[in-house]
C-alpha positions as CSV (number, residue, x, y, z in Angstrom):
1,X,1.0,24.0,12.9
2,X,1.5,27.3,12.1
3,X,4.9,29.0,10.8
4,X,6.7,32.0,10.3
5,X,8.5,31.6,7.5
6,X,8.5,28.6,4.4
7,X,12.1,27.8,6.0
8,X,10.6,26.9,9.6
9,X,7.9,24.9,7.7
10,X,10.0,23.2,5.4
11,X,12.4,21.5,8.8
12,X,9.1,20.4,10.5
13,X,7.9,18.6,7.4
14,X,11.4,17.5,6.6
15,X,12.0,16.4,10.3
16,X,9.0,14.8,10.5
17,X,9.1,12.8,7.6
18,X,12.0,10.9,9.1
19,X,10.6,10.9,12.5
20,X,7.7,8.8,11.3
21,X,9.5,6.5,9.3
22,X,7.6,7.8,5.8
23,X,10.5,9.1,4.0
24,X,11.4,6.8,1.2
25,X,15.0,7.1,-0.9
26,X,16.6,9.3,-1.3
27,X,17.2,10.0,2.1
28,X,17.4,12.0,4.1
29,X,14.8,13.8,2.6
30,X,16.4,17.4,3.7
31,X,17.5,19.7,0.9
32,X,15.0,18.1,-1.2
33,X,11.4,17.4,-2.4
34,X,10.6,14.8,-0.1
35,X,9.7,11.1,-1.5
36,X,7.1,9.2,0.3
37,X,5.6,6.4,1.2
38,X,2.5,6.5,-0.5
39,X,3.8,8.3,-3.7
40,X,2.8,5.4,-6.0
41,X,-1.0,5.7,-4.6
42,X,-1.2,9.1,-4.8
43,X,-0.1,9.7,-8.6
44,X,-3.0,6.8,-9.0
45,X,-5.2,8.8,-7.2
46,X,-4.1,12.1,-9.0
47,X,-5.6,10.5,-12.2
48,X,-8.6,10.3,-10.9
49,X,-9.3,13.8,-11.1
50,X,-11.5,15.0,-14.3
51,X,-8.9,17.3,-15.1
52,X,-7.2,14.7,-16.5
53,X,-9.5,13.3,-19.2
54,X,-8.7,16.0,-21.4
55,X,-4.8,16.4,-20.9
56,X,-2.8,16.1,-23.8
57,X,0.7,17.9,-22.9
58,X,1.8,17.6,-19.0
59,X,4.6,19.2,-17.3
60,X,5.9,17.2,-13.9
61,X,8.7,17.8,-12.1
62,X,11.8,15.7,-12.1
63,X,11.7,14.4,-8.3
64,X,11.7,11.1,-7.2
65,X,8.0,11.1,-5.9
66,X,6.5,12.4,-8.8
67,X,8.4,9.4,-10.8
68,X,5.0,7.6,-10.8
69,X,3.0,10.3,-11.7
70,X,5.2,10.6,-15.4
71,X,4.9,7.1,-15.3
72,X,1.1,7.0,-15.1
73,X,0.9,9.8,-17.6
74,X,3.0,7.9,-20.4
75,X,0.9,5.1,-19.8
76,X,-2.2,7.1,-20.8
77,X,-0.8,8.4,-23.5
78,X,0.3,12.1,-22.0
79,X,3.3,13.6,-23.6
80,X,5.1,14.7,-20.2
81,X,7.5,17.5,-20.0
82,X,10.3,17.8,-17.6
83,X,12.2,20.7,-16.8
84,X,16.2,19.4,-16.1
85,X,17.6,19.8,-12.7
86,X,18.0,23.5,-11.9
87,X,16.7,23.9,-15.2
88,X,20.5,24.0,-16.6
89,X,19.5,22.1,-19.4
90,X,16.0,23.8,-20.1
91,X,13.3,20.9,-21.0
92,X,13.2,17.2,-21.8
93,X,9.8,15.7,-23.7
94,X,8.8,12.0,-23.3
95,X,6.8,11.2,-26.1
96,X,4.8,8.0,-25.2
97,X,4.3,7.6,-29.1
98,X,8.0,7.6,-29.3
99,X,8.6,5.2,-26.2
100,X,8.1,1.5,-26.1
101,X,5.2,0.8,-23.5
102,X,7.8,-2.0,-21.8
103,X,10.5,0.8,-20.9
104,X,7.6,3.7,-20.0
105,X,9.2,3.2,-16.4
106,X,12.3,3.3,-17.1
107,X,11.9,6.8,-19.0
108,X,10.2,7.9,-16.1
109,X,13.0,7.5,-13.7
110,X,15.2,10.8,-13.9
111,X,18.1,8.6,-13.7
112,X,17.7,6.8,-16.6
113,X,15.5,8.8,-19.0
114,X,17.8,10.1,-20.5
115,X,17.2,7.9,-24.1
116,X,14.1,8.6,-24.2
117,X,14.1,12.7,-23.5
118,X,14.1,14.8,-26.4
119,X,15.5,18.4,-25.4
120,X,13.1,20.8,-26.2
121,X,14.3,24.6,-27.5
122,X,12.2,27.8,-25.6
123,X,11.1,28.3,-29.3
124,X,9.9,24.8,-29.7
125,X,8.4,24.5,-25.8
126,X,4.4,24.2,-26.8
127,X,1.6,25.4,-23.8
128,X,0.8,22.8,-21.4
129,X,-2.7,21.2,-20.4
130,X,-1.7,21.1,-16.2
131,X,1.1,21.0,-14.2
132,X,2.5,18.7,-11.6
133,X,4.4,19.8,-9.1
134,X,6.7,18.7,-6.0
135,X,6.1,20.3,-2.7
136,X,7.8,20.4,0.6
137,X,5.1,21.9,2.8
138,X,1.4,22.7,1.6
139,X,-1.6,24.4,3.2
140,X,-5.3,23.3,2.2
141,X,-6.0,27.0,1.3
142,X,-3.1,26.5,-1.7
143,X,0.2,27.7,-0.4
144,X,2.9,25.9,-1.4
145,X,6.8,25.8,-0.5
146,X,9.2,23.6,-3.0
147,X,12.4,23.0,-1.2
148,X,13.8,26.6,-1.5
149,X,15.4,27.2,-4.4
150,X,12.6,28.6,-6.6
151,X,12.4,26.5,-9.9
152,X,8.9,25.4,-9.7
153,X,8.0,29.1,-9.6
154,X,10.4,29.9,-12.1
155,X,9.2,26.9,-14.6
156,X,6.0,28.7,-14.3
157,X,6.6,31.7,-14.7
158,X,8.9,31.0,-18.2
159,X,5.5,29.4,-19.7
160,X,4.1,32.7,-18.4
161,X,6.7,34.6,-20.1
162,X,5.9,32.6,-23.8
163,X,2.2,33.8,-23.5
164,X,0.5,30.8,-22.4
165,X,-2.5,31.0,-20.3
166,X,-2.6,30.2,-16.4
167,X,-3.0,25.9,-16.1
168,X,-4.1,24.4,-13.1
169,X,-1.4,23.4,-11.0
170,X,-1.4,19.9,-8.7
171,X,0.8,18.2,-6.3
172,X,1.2,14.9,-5.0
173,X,2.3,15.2,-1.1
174,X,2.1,12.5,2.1
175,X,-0.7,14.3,4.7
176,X,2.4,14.8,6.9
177,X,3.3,17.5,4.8
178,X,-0.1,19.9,5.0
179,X,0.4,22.5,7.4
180,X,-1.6,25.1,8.7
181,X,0.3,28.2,7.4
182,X,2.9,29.9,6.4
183,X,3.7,33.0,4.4
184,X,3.3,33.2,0.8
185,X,5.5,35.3,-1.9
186,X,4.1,37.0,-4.8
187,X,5.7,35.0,-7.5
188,X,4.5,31.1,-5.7
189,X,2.9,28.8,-7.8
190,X,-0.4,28.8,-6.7
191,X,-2.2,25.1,-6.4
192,X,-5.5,24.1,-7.2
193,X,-5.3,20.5,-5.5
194,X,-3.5,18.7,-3.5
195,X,-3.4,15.3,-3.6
196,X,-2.6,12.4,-1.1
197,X,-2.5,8.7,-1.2
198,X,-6.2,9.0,0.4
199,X,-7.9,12.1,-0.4
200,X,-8.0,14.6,-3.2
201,X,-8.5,18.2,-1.6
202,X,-9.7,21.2,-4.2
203,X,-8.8,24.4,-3.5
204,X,-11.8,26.4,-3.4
205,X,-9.8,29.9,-3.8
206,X,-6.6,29.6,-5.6
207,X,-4.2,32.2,-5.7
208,X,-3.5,34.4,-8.6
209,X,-0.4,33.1,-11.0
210,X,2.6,34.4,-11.7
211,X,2.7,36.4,-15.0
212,X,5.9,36.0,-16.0
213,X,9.4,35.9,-14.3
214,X,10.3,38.8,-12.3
215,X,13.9,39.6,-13.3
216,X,15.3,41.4,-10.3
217,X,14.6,38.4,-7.9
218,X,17.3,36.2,-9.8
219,X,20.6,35.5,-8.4
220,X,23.6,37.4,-10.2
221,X,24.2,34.5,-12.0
222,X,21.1,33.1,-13.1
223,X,21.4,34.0,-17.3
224,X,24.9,32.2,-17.1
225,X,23.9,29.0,-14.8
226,X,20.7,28.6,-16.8
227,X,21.0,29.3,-20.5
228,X,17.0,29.0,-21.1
229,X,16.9,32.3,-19.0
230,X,19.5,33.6,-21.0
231,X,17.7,33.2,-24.1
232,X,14.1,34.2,-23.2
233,X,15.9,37.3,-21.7
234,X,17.6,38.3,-24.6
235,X,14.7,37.3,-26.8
236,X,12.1,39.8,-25.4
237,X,14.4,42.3,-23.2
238,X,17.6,42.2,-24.7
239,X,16.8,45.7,-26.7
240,X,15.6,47.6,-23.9
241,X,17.4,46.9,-21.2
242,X,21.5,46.1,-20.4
């Protein structure tokens, strides 16, 4: 399937998720990054990928599907990074040194987490080997759409901001959820695989990455609603700009 715009693509996924009876809690999977059957065999499968033999510092989003995949990562000894829901409360670490192996699932679970996350200040956040990410809809040639809101990008593009260097970016998805295509903004995080519960598929031309946040996209209240923006804004812009 083929679609106009990341909104039509998103409601087919979403839609048919439900429809074929592969959307897993929380439900319905509308609004959000979808969880999935399959999730569980797909962050196993993730690991398979060389990539992650030499991964020492991980971001992964907080959504429920990728759950396993910061599970997985504490249990191989991964310090995994978490951005907080709509990023109001910048970055947690999980620490695997600092977590008992018995309660590694429990830390992994957004819910819950929460005494084991160690909020990390912008001036403390450290470059990252790779990146995990949640996706609504996918294409095989490396588009991605998150569920709308933009904080995938925007995670991105505040590491981008710091001076790190581009990291390749994967997500864990159901096949469901590849599409053929759909349009593609600028600032998208760009993916280098994409991973199912069965497959691993590379993505022979990734697009470029975002170099760093582009301010005028932001909603008015952006710098009040997320104070990590506030701070890297006033930190490098502050003196040139109102």
């Amino acid at each position: 399937m083929r679609f106009s715009s990341k909104s039509r693509a998103r409601q087919y996924v979403w839609d048919l998720l439900v429809e074929q009876r592969v959307a897993r809690f929380p439900l319905p999977p509308h609004g959000r990054i979808p969880n999935f059957k399959g999730a569980e065999a797909a962050a196993r499968r993730l690991f398979d990928l060389p990539l992650f033999q030499h991964v020492k510092r991980l971001k992964v989003n907080p959504d429920a599907p990728q759950r396993y995949v910061r599970q997985l990562a504490l249990e191989k000894g991964i310090v995994v990074y978490m951005p907080t829901p709509r990023l109001r409360g910048g970055f947690f670490k999980l620490d695997p040194a600092q977590i008992p192996p018995s309660k590694y699932a429990e830390a992994a679970q957004l819910s819950r987490c929460q005494r084991w996350a160690i909020p990390v200040p912008l001036k403390d956040m450290p470059p990252v080997d790779a990146i995990v990410t949640g996706s609504v809809a996918v294409t095989r040639e490396g588009k991605r759409c998150g569920k709308g809101e933009g904080y995938g990008d925007l995670e991105y593009a505040i590491l981008r901001e710091l001076g790190y260097p581009e990291v390749p970016v994967v997500t864990t998805v159901h096949p469901l959820q590849i599409v053929d295509d759909f349009p593609r903004d600028e600032n998208d995080l760009p993916l280098h695989w994409i991973v199912t519960p069965h497959e691993i598929i590379p993505v022979e031309h990734p697009f470029p990455a975002p170099r760093g946040i582009d301010w005028d996209r932001l909603p008015a209240d952006a710098l009040k609603t997320m104070p990590i923006l506030q701070e890297l804004y006033q930190s490098k812009y502050a003196s040139g700009k109102n």
